[in-house]
N, C-alpha and C positions, 0 to 999 in steps of 0.2 A: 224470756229464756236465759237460762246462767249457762256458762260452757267454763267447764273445768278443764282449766290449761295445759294443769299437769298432773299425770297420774301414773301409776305402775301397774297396771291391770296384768301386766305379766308375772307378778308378784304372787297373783293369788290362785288358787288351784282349779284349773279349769272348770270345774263342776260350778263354782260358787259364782264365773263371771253372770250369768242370766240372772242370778237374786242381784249382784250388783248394779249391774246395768237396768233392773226394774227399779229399785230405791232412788236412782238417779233420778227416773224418769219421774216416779213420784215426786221425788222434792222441786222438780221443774228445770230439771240438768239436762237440756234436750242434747249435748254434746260433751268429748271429751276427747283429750290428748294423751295416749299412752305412750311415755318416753323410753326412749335409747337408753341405754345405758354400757351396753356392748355389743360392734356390730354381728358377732358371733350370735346374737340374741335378734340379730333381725328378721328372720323368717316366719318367729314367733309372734312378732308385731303385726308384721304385714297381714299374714295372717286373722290376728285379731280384728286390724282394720276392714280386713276384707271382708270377714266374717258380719261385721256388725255396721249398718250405713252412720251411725253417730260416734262411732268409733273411726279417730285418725291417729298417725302417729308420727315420733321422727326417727332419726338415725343417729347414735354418736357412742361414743364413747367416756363415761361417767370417771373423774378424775382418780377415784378410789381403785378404780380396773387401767388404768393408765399405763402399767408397767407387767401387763401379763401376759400381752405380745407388740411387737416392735412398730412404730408409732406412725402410723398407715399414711399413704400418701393421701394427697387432697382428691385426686382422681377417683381413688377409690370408694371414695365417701359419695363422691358426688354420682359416680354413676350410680351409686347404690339408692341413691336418696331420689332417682329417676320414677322411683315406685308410683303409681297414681294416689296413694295414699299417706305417701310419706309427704309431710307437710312444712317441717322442720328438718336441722341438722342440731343436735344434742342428746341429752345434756353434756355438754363440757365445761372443763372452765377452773378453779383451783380450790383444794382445799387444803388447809396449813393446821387443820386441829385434830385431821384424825392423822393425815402424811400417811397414809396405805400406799402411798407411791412417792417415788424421789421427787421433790419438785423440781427441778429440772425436767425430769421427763413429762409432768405435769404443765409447764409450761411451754414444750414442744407441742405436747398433743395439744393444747387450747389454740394454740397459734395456727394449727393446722385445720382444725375446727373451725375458727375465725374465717379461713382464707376459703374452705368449702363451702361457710353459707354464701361467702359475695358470688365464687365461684356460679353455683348452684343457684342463686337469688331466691335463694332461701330463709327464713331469721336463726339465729341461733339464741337456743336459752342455756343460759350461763348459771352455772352452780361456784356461788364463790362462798367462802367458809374464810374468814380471819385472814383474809387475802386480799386486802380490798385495795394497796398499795399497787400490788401488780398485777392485776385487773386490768385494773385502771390505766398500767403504764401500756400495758401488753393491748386493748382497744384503743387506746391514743396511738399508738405506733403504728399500728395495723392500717387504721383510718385514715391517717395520716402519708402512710407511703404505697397502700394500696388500692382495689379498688374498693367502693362502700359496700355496707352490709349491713344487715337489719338484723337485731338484738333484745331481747327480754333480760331480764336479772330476775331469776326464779327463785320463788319461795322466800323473797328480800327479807334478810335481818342485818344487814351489815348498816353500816354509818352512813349520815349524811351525804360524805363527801361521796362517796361511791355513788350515788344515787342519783346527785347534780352532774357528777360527769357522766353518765349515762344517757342523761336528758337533755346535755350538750350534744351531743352525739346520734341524737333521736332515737334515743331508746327509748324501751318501755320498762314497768317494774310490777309484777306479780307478785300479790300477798298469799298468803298460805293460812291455816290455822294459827303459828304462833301471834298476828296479831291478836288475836282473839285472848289472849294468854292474860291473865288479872298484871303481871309485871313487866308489860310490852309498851309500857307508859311513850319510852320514846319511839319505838316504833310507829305508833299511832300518830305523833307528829310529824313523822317523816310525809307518812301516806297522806295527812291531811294538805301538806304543803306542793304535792304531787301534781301536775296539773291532769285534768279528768280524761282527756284524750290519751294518758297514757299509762292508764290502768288497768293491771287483768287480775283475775283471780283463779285460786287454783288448791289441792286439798294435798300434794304431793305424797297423796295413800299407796299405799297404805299406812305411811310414819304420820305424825302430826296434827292427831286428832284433835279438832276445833273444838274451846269452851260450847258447849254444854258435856263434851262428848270423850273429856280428857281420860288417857287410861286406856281406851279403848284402841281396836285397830280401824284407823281411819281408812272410810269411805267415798267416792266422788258426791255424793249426797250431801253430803256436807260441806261440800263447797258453798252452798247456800246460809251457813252459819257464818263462814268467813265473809260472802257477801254482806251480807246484814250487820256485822262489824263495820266493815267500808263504807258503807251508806251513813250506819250514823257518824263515823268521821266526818265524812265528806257533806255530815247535813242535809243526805237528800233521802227522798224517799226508796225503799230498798228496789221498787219494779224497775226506778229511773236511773240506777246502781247498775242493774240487770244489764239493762238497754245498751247502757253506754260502752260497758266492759264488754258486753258478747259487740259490738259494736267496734273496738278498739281491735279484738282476737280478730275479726274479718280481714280490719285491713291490715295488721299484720300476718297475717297467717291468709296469705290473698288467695293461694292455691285451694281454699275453703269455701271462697265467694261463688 
């Protein structure tokens, strides 16, 4: 079984989620994570979670929506994230390419993000974009002067270094379609040098449809294409790929177990 990490099923028009959620199941996607992205959009999630038993979700606020209301305390996250279904707190975290929000208040809110997963013993998945500097500096601080907390790097395209400090840290790092991508040459090095216990995958759909499937609007079904990427990285066979990643999402995502 593959479990799709990350995904936006809030994205697509309620009618279409039962053809999505059958193709899933077709392709062998026996789960999936529909992400935050603003807690004003929470009720929508829970909802979906509750609705469908292989459907879970998390809680956060998406750095793009960071500065469209005033940058919520930790409290509030965490009681919210008390849901039976809510599994996570995110996506949060920085982006420096499209800047839809001041960075500074991008960097309040990730901080804040940060302190609800420990708070909440929650993981938090982190959306970083061309930010990999202060990330990095912004989880090294946190770790450092607060209490710990569990962490993914979704949809990872950023550099090396970002990747090692993460896995200093015990994190984990979550591929998406762009490996898949014919010019992801160094991406594919990164994941191959990744150690296996702390690999997820994930299709972050609707955007980033996976080679065979470019052009198109991406589907959790196709997390199974980015899988089979991973595997031949990693040299193994794609079922023992499967195993290992829905394997890796248990124990971080414990509230799943």
């Amino acid at each position: 079984m593959l479990v799709d990490s990350h995904c936006h099923l809030d994205f697509y028009d309620p009618d279409e989620i039962p053809g999505v959620l059958e193709r899933a199941a077709a392709a062998g996607v026996g789960e999936m994570v529909t992400i935050g992205t603003r807690l004003t959009r929470a009720a929508v999630l829970f909802a979906l979670a509750e609705a469908h038993p292989n459907v879970w979700c998390t809680l956060g606020i998406h750095p793009h929506n960071a500065a469209e209301n005033p940058v919520p305390e930790v409290n509030a996250i965490v009681e919210m994230a008390a849901h039976p279904r809510c599994i996570g707190i995110g996506e949060s975290g920085l982006d420096y390419h499209y800047d839809k929000s001041p960075r500074d208040v991008q960097r309040d809110n990730f901080r804040v993000h940060v302190r609800a997963a420990a708070a909440a013993g929650l993981p938090l998945a982190i959306h970083a974009r061309e930010a990999d500097a202060d990330i990095i500096t912004i989880l090294q601080e946190e770790w450092n002067n607060g209490p710990k907390f569990s962490f993914l790097l979704h949809c990872f395209s950023s550099g090396r270094g970002l990747a090692e400090a993460a896995l200093a840290l015990g994190g984990y790092v979550s591929f998406s379609g762009i490996l898949t991508f014919p010019k992801s040459h160094e991406l594919r090095a990164i994941a191959r040098d990744i150690p296996l216990d702390r690999l997820l995958v994930e299709t972050d759909s609707p955007y980033l449809a996976p080679v065979p499937h470019r052009g198109r609007r991406n589907e959790p079904a196709w997390v199974a294409e980015v899988a089979r990427v991973l595997a031949e990285v990693k040299g193994l066979p794609a079922p023992d790929l499967a195993e290992q990643t829905t394997a890796n999402f248990r124990r971080l995502f414990a509230k799943t177990a």
